[in-house]
C-alpha positions as CSV (number, residue, x, y, z in Angstrom):
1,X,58.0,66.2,-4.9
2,X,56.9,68.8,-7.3
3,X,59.0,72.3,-7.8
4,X,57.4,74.1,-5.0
5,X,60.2,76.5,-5.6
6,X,59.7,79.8,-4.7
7,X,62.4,78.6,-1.9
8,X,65.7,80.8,-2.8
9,X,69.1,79.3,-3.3
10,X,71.4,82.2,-2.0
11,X,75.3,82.1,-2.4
12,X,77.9,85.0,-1.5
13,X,80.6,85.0,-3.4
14,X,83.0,87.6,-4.9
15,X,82.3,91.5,-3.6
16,X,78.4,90.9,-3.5
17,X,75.6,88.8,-2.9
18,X,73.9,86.5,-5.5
19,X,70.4,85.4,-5.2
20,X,68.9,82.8,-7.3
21,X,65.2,82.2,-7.6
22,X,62.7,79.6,-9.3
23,X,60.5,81.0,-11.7
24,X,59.4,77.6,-13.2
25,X,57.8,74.9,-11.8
26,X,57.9,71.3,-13.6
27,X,55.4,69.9,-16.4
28,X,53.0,67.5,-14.9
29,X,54.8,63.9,-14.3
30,X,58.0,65.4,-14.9
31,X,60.8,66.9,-12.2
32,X,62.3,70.1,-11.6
33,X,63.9,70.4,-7.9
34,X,65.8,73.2,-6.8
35,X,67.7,72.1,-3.6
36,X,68.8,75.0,-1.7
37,X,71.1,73.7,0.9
38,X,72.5,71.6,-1.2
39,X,73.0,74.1,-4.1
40,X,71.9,71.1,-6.3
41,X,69.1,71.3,-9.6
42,X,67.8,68.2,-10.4
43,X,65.5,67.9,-14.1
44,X,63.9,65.2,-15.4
45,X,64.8,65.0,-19.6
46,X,63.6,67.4,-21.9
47,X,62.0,69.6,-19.1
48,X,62.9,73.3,-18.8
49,X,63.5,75.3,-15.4
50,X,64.1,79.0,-15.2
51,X,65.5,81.2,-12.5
52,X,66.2,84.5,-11.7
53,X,69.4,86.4,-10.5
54,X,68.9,89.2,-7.8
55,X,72.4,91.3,-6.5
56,X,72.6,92.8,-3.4
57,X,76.2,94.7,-3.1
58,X,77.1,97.8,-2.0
59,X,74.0,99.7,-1.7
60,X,72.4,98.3,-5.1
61,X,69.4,96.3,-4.9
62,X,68.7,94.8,-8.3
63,X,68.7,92.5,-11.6
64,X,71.9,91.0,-11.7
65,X,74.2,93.4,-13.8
66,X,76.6,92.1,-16.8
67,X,75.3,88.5,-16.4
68,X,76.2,85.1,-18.0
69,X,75.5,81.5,-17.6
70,X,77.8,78.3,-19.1
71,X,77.4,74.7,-18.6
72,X,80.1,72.8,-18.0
73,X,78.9,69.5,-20.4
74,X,76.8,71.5,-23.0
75,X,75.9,67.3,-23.8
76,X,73.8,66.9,-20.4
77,X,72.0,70.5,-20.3
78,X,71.5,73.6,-21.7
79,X,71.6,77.1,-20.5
80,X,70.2,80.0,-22.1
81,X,69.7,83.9,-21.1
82,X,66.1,84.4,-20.7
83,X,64.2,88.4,-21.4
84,X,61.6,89.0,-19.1
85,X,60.0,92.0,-18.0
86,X,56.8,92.4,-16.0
87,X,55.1,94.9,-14.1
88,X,56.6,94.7,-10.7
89,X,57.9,96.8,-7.9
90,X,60.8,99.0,-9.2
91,X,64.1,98.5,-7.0
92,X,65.1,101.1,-4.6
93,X,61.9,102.1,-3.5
94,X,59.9,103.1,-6.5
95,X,56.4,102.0,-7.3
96,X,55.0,99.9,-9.6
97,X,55.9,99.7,-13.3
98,X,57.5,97.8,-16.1
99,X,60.9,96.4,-14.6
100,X,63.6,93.8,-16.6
101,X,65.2,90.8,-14.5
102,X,68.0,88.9,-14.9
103,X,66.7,85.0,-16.1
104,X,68.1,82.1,-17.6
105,X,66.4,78.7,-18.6
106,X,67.8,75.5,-18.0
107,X,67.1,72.6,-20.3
108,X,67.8,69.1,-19.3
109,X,69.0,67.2,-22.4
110,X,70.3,63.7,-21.5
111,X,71.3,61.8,-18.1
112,X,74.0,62.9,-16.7
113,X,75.7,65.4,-14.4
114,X,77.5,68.7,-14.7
115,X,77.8,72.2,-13.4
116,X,76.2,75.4,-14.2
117,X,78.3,78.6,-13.6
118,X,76.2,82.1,-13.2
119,X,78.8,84.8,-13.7
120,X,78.0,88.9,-12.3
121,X,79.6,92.0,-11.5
122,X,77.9,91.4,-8.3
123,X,79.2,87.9,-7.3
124,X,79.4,84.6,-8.9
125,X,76.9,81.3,-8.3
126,X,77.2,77.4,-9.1
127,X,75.1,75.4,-9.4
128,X,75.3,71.4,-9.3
129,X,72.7,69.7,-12.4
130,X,71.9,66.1,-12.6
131,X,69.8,65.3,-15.3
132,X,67.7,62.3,-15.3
């Protein structure tokens, strides 16, 4: 199964709520599954995956604010902060112009399995990776 991921892996933890979304899909013959039930990422070696982080807490709508990402076993994965900006609907209403999000990349760099820890003022996220 392909990354048909626009599904969206929400968690609620701390004072807010953290959404996590796909913004990647996997190369051609390799794999990139986001399981959301299961809060579980699965890559196949050498591929890439990035996501974005949404808060919703306490009457803010928005990118993620004061956000970081570590890997537990920096020998399985990698995981990077990622700049984006795009034209999109502005938060709170507004219409349509240049808005930042919130993104990190995941790299898969050898078998293995480890943890991936998104870190907010709005709420915290993990995420389980298993490289293959």
């Amino acid at each position: 199964m392909s990354l048909r991921l626009f599904a969206v892996l929400t968690l609620v933890a701390g004072c807010g709520e953290v959404t996590l979304s796909a913004i990647s899909v996997a190369p051609p013959g390799k794999t990139a599954v986001l399981d959301a039930g299961d809060h579980d990422l699965t890559l196949s070696r050498g591929t890439a995956f990035a996501f974005d982080c949404t808060a919703n807490e306490g009457g803010y709508y928005g990118p993620c604010r004061d956000a970081t990402a570590r890997i537990d076993d920096e020998s399985v994965g990698s995981v990077y902060a990622s700049y984006l900006d795009s034209l999109a609907p502005v938060y709170q209403e507004g219409g349509a112009g240049q808005s930042g999000r919130t993104a990190f990349v995941v790299v898969g760099l050898q078998a293995g399995q480890t943890e991936i820890h998104v870190e907010t003022s709005d709420g915290d996220a993990m995420i389980d990776l298993r490289v293959e």
